[in-house]
N, C-alpha and C positions, 0 to 999 in steps of 0.2 A: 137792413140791419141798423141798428144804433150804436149811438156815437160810443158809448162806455163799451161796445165789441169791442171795436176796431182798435180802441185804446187798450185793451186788455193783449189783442195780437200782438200789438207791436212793441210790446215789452219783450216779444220771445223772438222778435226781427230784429234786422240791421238797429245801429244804433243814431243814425243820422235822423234830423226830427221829419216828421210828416210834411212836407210843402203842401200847401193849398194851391192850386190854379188856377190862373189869375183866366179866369174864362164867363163870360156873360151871360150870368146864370138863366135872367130876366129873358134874353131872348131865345130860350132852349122850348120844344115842343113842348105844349100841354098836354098830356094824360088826363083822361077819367081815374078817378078814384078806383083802385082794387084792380085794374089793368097791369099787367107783367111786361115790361118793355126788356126787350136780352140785351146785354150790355153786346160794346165790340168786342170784348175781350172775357174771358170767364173769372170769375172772381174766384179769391181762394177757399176752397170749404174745409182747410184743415182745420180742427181744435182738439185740443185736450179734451180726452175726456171728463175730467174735474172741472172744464170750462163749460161745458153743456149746461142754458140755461132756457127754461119754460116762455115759448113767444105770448108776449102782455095780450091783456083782454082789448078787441078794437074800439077804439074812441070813433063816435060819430060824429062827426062839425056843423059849423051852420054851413050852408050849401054854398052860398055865395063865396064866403069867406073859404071855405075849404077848397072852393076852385082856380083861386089865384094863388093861392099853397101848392097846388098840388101840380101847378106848371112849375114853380120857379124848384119846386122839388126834382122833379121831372130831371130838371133842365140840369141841376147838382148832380145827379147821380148819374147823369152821362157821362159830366163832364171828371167825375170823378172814379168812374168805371174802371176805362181804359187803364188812367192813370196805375188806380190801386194795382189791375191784375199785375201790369210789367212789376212793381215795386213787389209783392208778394213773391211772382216766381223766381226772384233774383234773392231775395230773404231764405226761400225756401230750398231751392238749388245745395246751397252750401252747408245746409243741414242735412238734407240727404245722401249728400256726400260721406259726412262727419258718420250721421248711422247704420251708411252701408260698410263702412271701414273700420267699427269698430266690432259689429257683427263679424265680419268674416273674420279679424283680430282675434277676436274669441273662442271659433269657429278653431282658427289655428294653433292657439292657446290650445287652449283643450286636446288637441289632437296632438301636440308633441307633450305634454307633462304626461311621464309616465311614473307608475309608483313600484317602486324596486324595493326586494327586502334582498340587502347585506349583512353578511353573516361573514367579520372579521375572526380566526380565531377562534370558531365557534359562538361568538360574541353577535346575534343578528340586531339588527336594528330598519326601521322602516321609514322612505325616504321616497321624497319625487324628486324625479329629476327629468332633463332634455336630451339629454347623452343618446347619441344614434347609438352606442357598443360599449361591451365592456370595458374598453381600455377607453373611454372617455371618462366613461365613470368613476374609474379606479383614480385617474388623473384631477377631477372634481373634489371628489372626497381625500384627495393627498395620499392614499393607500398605494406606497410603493414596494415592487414587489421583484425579490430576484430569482438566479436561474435556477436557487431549489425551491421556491415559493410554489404553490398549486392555485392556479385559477379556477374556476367550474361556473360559468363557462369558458374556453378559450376566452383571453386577452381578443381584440378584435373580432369576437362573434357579436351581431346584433341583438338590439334589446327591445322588448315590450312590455308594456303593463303587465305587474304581475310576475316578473320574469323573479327566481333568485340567484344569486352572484355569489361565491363560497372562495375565501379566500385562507390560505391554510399556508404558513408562514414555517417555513421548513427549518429546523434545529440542528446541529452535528453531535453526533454522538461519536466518542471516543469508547468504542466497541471492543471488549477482550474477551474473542469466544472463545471456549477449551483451549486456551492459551495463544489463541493467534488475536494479535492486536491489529484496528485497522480505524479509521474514519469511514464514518458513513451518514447519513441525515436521512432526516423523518421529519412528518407534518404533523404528527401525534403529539400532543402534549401530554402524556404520561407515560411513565414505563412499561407500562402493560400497555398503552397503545400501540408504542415503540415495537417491543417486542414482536406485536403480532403484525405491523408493518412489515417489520423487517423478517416475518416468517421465521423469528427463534423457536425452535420446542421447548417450549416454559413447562410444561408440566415433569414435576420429582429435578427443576433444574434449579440450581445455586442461584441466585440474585444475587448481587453487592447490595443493593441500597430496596428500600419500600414498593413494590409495581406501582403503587398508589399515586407515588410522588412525581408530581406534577414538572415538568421540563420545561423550563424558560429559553427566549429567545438565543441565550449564550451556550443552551446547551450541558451536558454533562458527562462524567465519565462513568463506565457502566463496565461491566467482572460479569460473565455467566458462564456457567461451567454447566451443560448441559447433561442430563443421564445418561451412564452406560453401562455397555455390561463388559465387566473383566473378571477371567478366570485366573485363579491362583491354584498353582503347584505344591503342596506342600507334605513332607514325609509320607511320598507317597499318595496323596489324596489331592482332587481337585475340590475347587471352591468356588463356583460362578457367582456373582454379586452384582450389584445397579447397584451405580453409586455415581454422585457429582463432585466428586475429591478431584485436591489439585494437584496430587503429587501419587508416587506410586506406594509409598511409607505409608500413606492415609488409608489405600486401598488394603494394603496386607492388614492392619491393623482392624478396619470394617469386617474384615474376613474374620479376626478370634485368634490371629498368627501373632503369636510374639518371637521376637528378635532375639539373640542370646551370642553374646561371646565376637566371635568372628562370622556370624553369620551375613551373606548378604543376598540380594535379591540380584536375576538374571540382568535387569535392566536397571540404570541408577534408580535410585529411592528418591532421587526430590526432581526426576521429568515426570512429566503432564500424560496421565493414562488413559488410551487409547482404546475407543468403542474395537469391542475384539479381540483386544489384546489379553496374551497367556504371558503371566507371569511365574520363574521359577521362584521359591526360597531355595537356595543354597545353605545348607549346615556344612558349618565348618570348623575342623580341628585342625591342631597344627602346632609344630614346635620349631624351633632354629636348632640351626646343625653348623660347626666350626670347621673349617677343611683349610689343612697348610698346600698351598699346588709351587710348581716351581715357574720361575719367570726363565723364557729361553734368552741366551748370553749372545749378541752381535758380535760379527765375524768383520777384522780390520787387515787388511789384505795390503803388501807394498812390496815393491819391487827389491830387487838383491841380486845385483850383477856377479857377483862371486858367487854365487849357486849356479850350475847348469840350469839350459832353460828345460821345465818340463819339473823341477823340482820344487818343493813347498816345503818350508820347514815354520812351523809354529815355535815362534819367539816366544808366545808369553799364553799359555793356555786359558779359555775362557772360565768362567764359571757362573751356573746359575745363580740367579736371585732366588728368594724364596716369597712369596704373599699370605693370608690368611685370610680365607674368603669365607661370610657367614652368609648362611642359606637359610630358607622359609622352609620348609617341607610344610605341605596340607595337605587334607584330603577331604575331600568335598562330595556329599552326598553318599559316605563308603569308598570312594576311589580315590587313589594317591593321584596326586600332582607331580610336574615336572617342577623340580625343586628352582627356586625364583631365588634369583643372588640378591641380598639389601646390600652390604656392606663390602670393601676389601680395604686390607689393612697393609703393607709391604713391610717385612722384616728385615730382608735383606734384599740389596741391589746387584741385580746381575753383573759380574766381572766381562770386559771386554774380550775376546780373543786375538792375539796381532799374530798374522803369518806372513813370513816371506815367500816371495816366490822370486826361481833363478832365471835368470835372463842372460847369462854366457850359454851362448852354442856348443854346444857336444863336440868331443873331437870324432873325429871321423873313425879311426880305427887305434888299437896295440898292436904294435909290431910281436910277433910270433903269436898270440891268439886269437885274431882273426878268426882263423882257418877251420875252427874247434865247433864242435856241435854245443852250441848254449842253450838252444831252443830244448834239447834233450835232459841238459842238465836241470835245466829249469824246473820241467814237469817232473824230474823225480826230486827234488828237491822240495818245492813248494805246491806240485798242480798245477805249474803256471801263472799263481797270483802272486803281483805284486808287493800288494800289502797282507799278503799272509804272516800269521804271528805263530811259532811251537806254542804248544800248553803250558810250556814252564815261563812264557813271556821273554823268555832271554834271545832267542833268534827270528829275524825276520826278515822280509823281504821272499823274489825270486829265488836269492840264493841262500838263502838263512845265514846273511851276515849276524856277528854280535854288535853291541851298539859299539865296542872299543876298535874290533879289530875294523868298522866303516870310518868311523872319524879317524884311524890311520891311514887309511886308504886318499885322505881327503874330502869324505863325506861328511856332511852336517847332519844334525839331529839322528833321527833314527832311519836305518835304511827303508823301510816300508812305506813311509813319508816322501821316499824319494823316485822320483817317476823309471819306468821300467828298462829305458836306454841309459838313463846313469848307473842304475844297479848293475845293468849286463858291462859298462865302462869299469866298472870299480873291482868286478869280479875277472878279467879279463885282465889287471893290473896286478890284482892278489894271485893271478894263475901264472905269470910273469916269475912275480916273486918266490911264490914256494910252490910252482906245479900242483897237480889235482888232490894234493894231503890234505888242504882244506875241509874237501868232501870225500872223508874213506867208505863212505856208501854207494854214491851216485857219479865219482869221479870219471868210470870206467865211460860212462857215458858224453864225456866228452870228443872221444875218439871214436867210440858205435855208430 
């Protein structure tokens, strides 16, 4: 090889210079010309291939002169052999290190860059990445995501080239269906996504706002009043309809019913109507009516030792109050109503009633009429009642005292008021006084 080779190598080896060795050249074996002597060692045959260059055409010498050349050549490239090969494998060594490590680098390289299409949103976009799983991936790209978020695939499912990742970023919707209000969320970004997420029946149904319109992350509040069918009652005739109204007033109205006077509906007019539901109209007539009724008089009851006990005499007689009550009378459908009271007015205030009653013990007996049939007297007298009155109102009692000849006797109020052993006492006292003249009818019966 030549000198400009070997210079040309070791521009691409170590950087320490070439030593030459210090070895005798002069006494090294002579060679014939064109003879191949094998080094101790191998020399290095790597080159570039940009460095491949055509071997020169061979020069012939004078013979003489070219055989004291071609020992002390000889005798260099022995001593120069050895030297080169070690210097070359130790050059070379840590290049092949360098190219076997960036080879399999690459090798590695290559084999984890995967290319992943994410779709935020519906928003896709095309991306490599290292990420062994979704949820590295998600955590790379900053894409964070909560518990109504949708992943596809599963958070921590594995990934490969090729694979795509849908991330659907979940909204609340403030939901008021046929009148029941509730929260709910969807991954839909439209109404009409929403809806059909959320399985509403959209078709012939109310919307509050556009299907069209687009639902941002915060959300929106949404009114659907879905179709139904409600049957009306009216003079006689039914009326079935589909209708998305909100109240039951819209539905009579949908129907062709108009409302008049006192009329109303079975169920109130402004609740939310029901897939199925029969509604009446009620026609109604109707006038007010004035009625005076009376207020009953409380009874004040107190004691009165100077009356026998068993006697009541009313000090001070009650009297009713009077009120003035106005009525609704209606009739509904042809049939009268139970008349409904609005108003009472009080005219007059019931008067109290006060009665005494006697709390002295009965005396025992009258001396000399004891003995006498009263029980007899009695029933022809009155029938035995107490508080029996004659028709002309003037006698009363068991024994048809008058009211003067009782309160001479020591009776209070009216005899009839007075319990059944004071009237037999007082008549017992009067039979004392003037014998059975009292009673020219029923006397004879004292002695029977």
């Amino acid at each position: 090889m030549s000198n400009s080779q070997y210079q040309t190598f070791e521009a691409y080896g170590p950087s320490e210079p070439y030593a030459e060795p210090h070895t005798d050249l002069h006494g090294a074996e002579t060679l014939a010309y064109g003879v191949y002597a094998a080094p101790t060692s191998y020399d290095d045959t790597y080159r570039p291939a940009y460095e491949a260059q055509p071997a020169p055409a061979p020069v012939v010498p004078d013979p003489v002169a070219r055989a004291g050349v071609d020992r002390r050549a000889t005798r260099r490239r022995k001593a120069r052999g050895g030297e080169r090969s070690d210097g070359a494998m130790r050059r070379l060594l840590p290049q092949a290190l360098v190219v076997a490590f960036l080879a399999g680098g690459t090798t590695a390289f290559v084999a984890k860059d995967k290319a992943i299409e994410l779709s935020v949103d519906g928003k896709p976009r095309t991306l490599h990445t290292f990420a062994d799983d979704v949820t590295e991936l998600l955590a790379e790209e900053g894409v964070e995501v909560g518990a109504h978020d949708v992943v596809a695939p599963a958070p921590g499912e594995a990934l490969a080239s090729g694979d795509e990742v849908a991330v659907r970023y979940g909204r609340p919707v403030r939901l008021t269906l046929d009148g029941q209000r509730r929260e709910v969320w969807t991954t839909a970004d439209t109404v009409d996504g929403a809806l059909e997420q959320l399985r509403v029946r959209a078709e012939g149904a109310y919307v509050s706002t556009s299907r069209s319109r687009r639902i941002g992350r915060e959300g929106l509040a949404l009114d659907v009043r879905t179709e139904r069918s409600v049957t009306i009652m009216a003079d006689g005739r039914a009326r079935t309809i589909r209708t998305n109204a909100a109240t039951v007033r819209e539905v009579v109205e949908e129907a062709g019913i108009t409302l008049r006077g006192q009329d109303a509906t079975s169920v109130a007019p402004g609740s939310f109507p029901r897939d199925g539901q029969t509604v009446t109209v009620l026609r109604i007539t109707g006038t007010k009516e004035v009625r005076e009724e009376s207020i009953p008089f409380n009874e004040e009851r107190t004691e009165d030792p100077s009356l026998f006990r068993g006697t009541e005499l009313v000090e001070r007689a009650g009297q009713p109050g009077l009120r003035r009550v106005t009525y609704s009378l209606r009739t509904v459908n042809g049939v009268k109503q139970k008349p409904r009271r609005l108003r009472t007015e009080v005219v007059r205030e019931p008067r109290t009633q006060v009665v005494k009653v006697g709390t002295m013990p009965l005396p025992t007996s009258v001396q000399g009429a004891d003995d006498l049939n009263w029980q007899g007297l009695a029933t022809c007298e009155s029938g035995g009642r107490p508080g029996a009155v004659d028709p002309s109102g003037t006698y009363g009692g068991l024994y048809q005292f008058d009211t003067q000849t009782w309160q001479s006797l020591g009776g209070k109020g009216r005899p009839q008021d007075a319990s059944a052993a004071e009237q037999t006492f007082r008549a017992k006292k009067l039979y004392v006084r003037r014998g059975a003249s009292p009673w020219p009818h029923c006397g004879t019966r004292l002695h029977g």
